[in-house]
C-alpha positions in Angstrom: -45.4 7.5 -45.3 -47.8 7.6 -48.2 -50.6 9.6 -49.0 -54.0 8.4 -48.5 -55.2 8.9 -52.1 -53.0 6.5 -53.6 -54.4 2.9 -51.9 -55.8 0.7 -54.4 -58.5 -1.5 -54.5 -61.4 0.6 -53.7 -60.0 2.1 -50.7 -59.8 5.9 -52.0 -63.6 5.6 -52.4 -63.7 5.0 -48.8 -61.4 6.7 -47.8 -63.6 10.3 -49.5 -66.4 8.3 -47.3 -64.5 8.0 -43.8 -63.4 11.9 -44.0 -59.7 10.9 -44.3 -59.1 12.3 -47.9 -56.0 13.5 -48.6 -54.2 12.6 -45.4 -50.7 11.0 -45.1 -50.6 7.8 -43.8 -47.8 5.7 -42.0 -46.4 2.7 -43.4 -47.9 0.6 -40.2 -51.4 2.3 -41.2 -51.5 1.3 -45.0 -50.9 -2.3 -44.5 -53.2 -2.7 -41.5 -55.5 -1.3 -44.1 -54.8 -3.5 -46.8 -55.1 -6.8 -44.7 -58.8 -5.8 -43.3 -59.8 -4.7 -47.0 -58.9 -8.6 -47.9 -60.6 -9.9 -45.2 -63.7 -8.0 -45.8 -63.7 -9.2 -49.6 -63.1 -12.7 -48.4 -59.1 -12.5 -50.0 -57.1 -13.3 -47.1 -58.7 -15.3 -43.6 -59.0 -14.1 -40.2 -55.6 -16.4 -39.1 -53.8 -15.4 -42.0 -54.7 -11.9 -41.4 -54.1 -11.9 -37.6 -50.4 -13.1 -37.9 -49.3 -10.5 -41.0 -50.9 -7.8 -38.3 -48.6 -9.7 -35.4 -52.0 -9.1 -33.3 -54.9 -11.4 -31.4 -58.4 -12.7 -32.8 -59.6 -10.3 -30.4 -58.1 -7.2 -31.5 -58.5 -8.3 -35.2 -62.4 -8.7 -34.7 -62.4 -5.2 -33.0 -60.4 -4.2 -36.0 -63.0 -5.7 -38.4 -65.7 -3.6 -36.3 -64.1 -0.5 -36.2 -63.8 -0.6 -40.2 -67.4 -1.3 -40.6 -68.4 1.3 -38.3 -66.0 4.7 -39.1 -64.8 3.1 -42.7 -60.9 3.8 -43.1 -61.0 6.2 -40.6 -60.5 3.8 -38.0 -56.8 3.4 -38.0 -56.4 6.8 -36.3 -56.4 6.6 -32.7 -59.7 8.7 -31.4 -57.5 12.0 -29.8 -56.6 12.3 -34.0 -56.4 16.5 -34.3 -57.6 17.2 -30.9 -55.2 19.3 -28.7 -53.3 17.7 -25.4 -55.4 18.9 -22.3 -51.7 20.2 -21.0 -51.2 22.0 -24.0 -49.7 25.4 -23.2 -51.7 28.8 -24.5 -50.4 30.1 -27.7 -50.1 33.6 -25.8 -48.2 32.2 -22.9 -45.5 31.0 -25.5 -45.2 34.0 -27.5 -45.2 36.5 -24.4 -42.2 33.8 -22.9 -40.5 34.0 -26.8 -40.9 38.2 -26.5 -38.9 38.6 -23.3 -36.2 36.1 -24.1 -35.9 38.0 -27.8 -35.9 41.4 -25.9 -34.3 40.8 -22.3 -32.7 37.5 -22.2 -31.0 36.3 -25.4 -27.8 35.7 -23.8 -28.9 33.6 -21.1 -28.2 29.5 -21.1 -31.6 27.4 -20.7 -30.9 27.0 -16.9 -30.5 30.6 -16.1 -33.4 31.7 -18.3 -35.7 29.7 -16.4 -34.4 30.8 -13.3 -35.0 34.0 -14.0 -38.4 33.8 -15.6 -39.7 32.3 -12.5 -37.9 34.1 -9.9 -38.9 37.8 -11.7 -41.9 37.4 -13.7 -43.7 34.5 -11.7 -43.7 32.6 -15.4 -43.2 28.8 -14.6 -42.7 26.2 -17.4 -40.6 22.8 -17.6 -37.3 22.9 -18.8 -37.7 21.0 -22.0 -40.4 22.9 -23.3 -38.8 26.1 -22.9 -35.7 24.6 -24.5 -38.0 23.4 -27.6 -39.3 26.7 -27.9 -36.6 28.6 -27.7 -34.9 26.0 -30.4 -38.0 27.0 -32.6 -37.1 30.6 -33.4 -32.6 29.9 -33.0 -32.6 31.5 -29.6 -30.4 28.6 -27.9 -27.0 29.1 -26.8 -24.9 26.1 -28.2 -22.4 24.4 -25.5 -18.9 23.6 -26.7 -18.3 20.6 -26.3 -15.0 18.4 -26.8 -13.9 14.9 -25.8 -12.3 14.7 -22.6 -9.1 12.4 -21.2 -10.5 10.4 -17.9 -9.7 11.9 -14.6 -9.7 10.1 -11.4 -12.3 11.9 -8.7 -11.0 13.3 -6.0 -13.2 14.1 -2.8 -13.9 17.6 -1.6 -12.1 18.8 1.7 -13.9 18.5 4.5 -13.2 21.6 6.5 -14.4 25.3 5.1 -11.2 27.4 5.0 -8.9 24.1 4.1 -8.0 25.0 0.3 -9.3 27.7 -1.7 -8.6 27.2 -5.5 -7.6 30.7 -7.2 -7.3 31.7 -10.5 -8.1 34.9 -13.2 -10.1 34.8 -16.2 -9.8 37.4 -18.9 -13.0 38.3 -20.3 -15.3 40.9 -22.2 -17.3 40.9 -18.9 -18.9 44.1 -19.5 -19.6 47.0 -21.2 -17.1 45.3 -24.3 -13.8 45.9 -22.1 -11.7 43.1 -21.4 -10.8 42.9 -17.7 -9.4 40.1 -15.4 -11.8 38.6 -12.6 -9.9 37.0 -9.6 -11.9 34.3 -7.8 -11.5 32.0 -5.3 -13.9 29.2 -4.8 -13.7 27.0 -1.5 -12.9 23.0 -1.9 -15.6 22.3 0.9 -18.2 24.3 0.3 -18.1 25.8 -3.2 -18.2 29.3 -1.6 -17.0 31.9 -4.3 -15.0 35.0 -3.7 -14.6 37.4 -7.0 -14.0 40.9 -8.0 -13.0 42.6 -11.1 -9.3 44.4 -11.9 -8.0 45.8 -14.5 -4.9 42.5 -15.0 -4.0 39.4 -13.5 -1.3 41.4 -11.3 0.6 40.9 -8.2 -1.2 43.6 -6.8 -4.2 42.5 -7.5 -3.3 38.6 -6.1 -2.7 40.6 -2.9 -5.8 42.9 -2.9 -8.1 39.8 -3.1 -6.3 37.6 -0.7 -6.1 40.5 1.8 -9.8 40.9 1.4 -11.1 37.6 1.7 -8.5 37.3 4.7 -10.5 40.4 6.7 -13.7 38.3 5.6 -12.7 35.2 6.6 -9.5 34.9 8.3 -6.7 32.7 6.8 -6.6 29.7 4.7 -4.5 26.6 5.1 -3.9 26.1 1.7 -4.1 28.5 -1.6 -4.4 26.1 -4.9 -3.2 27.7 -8.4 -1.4 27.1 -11.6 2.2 27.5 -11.5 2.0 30.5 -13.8 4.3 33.4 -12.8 6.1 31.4 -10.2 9.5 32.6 -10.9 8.2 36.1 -12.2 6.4 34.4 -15.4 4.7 36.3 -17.9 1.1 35.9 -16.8 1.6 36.8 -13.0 4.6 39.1 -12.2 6.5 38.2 -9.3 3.6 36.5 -8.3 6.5 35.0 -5.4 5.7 37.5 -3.9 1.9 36.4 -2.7 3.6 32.9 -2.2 5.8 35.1 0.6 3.1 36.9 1.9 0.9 33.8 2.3 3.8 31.9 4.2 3.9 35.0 6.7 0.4 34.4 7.6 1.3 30.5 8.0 -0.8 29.4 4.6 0.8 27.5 1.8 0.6 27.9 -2.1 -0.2 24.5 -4.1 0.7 24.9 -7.7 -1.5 22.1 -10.1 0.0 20.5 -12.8 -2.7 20.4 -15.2 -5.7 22.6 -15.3 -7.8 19.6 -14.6 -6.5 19.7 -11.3 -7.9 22.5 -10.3 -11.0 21.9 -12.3 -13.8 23.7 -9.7 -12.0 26.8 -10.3 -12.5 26.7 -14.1 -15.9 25.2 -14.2 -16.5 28.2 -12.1 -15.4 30.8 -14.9 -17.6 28.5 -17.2 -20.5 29.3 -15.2 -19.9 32.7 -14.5 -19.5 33.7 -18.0 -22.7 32.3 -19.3 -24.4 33.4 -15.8 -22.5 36.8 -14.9 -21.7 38.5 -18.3 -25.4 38.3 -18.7 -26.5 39.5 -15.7 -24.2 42.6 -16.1 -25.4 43.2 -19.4 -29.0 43.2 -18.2 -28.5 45.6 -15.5 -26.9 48.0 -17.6 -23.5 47.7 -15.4 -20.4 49.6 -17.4 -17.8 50.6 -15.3 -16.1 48.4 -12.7 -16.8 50.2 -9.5 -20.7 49.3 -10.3 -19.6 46.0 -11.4 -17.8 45.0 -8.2 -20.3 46.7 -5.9 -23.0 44.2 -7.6 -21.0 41.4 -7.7 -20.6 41.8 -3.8 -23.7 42.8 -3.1 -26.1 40.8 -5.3 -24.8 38.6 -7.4 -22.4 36.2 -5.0 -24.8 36.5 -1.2 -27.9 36.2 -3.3 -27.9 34.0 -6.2 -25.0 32.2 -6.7 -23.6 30.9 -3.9 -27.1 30.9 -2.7 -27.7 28.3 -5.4 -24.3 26.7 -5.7 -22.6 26.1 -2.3 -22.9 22.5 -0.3 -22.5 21.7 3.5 -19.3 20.6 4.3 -18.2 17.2 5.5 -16.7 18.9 9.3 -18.9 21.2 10.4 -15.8 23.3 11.8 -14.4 26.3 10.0 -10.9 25.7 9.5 -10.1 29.4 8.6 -7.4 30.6 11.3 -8.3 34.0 12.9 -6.3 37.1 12.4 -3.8 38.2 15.3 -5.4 41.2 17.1 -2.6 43.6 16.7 -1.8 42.0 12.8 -2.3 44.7 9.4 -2.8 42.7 6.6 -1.6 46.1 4.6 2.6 45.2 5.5 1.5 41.5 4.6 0.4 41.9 1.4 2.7 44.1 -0.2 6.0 43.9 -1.9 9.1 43.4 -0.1 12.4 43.3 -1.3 15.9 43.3 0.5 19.2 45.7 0.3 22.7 44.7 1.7 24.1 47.7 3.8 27.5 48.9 2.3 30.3 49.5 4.7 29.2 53.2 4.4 26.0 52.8 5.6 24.2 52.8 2.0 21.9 50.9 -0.1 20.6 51.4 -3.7 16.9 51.5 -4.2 15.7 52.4 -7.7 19.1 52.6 -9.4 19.7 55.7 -7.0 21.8 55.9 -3.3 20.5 56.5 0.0 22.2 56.9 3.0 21.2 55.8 6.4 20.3 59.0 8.5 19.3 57.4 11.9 22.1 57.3 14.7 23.0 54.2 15.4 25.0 53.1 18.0 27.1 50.2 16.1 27.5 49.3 12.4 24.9 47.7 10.3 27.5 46.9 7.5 26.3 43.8 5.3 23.4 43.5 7.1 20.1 43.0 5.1 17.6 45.6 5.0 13.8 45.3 4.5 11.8 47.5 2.2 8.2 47.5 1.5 6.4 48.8 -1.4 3.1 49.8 -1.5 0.9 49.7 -5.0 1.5 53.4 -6.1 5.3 53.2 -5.4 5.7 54.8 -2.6 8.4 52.0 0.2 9.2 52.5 3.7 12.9 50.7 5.2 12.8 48.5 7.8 15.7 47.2 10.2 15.2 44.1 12.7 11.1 45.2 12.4 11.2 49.0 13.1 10.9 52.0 10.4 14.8 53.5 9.3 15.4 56.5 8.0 17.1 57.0 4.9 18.1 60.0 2.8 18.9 60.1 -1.1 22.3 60.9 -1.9 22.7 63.6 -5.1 25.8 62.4 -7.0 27.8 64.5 -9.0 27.1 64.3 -13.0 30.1 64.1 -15.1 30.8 66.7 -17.5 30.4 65.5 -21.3 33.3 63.8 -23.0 
């Protein structure tokens, strides 16, 4: 570009004439310029001229016309300085700029115009609110990294088929970092979620059981294969694998994280989405948390938003047996063999069998189930047993 005051040959006289002093000037500008000047003085002829412009007789005579009537002037296109009729107030802008600054910083473009719509009526395209927002550093930058290619692989058609489970740690809230378990469904994208306090055994089972009195039971559960021998991440995590085979679904472990890549989108999503919704509502503790997870967040705007029709109209979630609790399910068994005295060791202490029974149990397996807090029941062939704790005799110091 180059400024107006430097042409030669006479043209910074006009230009002071045409009312164009002092402006910048494109490169395309200046030379259209310099081949009408030469024309005019009789320099250069109208073929000459019309080929170095690349344009027609017509346009050059209209060219020619245009510099005798506005001078030098005539190179700008008439709407020169004026404002776009669709131009957006300066007020609308800045009262859009305040509430992001004040209310919504953390919010991803998407959301943020979602929300600006949805609770203050405000409605505006998404590129302009993403140029705006660029303007004055508000954006939230997307990490990005290359990727290895994946073959596709089509959704399930049947609600209730697989449901794809994982945990994300995360400062969620209120700066504590907590675990959320969700499951999302292959067919339909519905999410389950709720916050806990680790990625636990007890809490796999708390969110299976609850999804199972929502829905009834899956075919298929897909995770990673962390904690499937009693791994670090998931303790004895076996043990949902066992309580899913009870109710007749299967665990599919992935072998990359890619393959269960609508699961980890979905923590993607909900910690640009959810972490700032949480903030906004001034949500602390995870009582509140969960309570508007269930009740607001998943029913009313995101799987609202996100979920799709599935292919087989069908659910294929089983239905619980009438007379099934879900409580002896999803708990933690583990098994004792019956000495030849009638005793079993539970917690590195003895305990005797105090029901009467009418023949010897010897070597036979018995069942105990453990609930969260610790407290376990023994079972034999399905019914309750009693057992009593045996107080053995401390040796006397050496």
């Amino acid at each position: 570009m180059f400024l107006f005051g430097t042409l030669s040959h006479g043209l910074a006289h006009q230009g002071e004439a045409g009312g164009m002093e002092g402006f910048m000037l494109k490169t395309q500008d200046q030379l259209r310029l310099e081949i009408i000047y030469k024309v005019k003085s009789g320099q250069l002829d109208r073929i000459e001229a019309a080929l170095a412009l690349k344009v027609s007789a017509r346009t050059l005579r209209r060219y020619l016309k245009g510099y005798g009537d506005k001078g030098v002037s005539f190179v700008k296109h008439g709407n020169f300085g004026r404002a776009p009729k669709n131009k957006t107030a300066f007020q609308f802008r800045e009262k859009i700029l305040n509430l992001v600054q004040d209310k919504y910083f953390d919010f991803n473009m998407c959301h943020l115009r979602e929300i600006l719509q949805e609770d203050h009526g405000l409605k505006l395209s998404y590129s302009t609110l993403r140029r705006w927002c660029w303007s004055v550093n508000l954006m939230k930058n997307a990490q990005k990294r290359r990727s290895k290619p994946r073959r596709a692989r089509s959704r399930m058609s049947q609600e209730g088929y697989m449901l794809q489970l994982d945990g994300s740690h995360h400062c969620w809230f209120g700066g504590r970092f907590l675990c959320l378990m969700a499951a999302i469904d292959d067919a339909t994208s519905e999410v389950f979620a709720k916050f806990y306090e680790g990625e636990t055994t007890w809490a796999c089972m708390d969110f299976l059981n609850e999804i199972c009195q929502k829905k009834g039971v899956m075919k298929f559960v897909y995770t990673d294969r962390a904690g499937l021998y009693g791994g670090i991440k998931r303790e004895h995590f076996s043990q949902v694998e066992r309580a899913l085979g009870e109710l007749g679904a299967h665990v599919i472990y992935a072998q990359s994280p890619e393959g269960k890549g609508r699961v980890e989108r979905l923590f993607k999503t909900l910690q640009d989405r959810l972490v700032a919704e949480l903030r906004f509502h001034g949500i602390s503790d995870i009582d509140a948390a969960n309570k508007y997870l269930h009740e607001v967040y998943l029913p009313q705007k995101h799987n609202l938003k996100f979920m799709v029709q599935p292919q087989n109209p069908i659910s294929g979630y089983r239905p619980l047996a009438p007379k099934l609790n879900l409580n002896e399910v999803f708990c933690v068994k583990h098994y004792r063999v019956v000495g030849k005295d009638h005793t079993v060791s539970i917690n590195a202490e003895k305990w005797i069998i105090a029901d009467k029974l009418d023949y010897s149990i010897a070597r036979q397996k018995l069942e105990i189930k453990f609930d969260k807090y610790g407290a376990w029941q023994a079972y034999f062939a399905g019914k309750p047993i009693k057992l009593i704790k045996i107080h053995q005799a401390k040796r006397l110091a050496a």
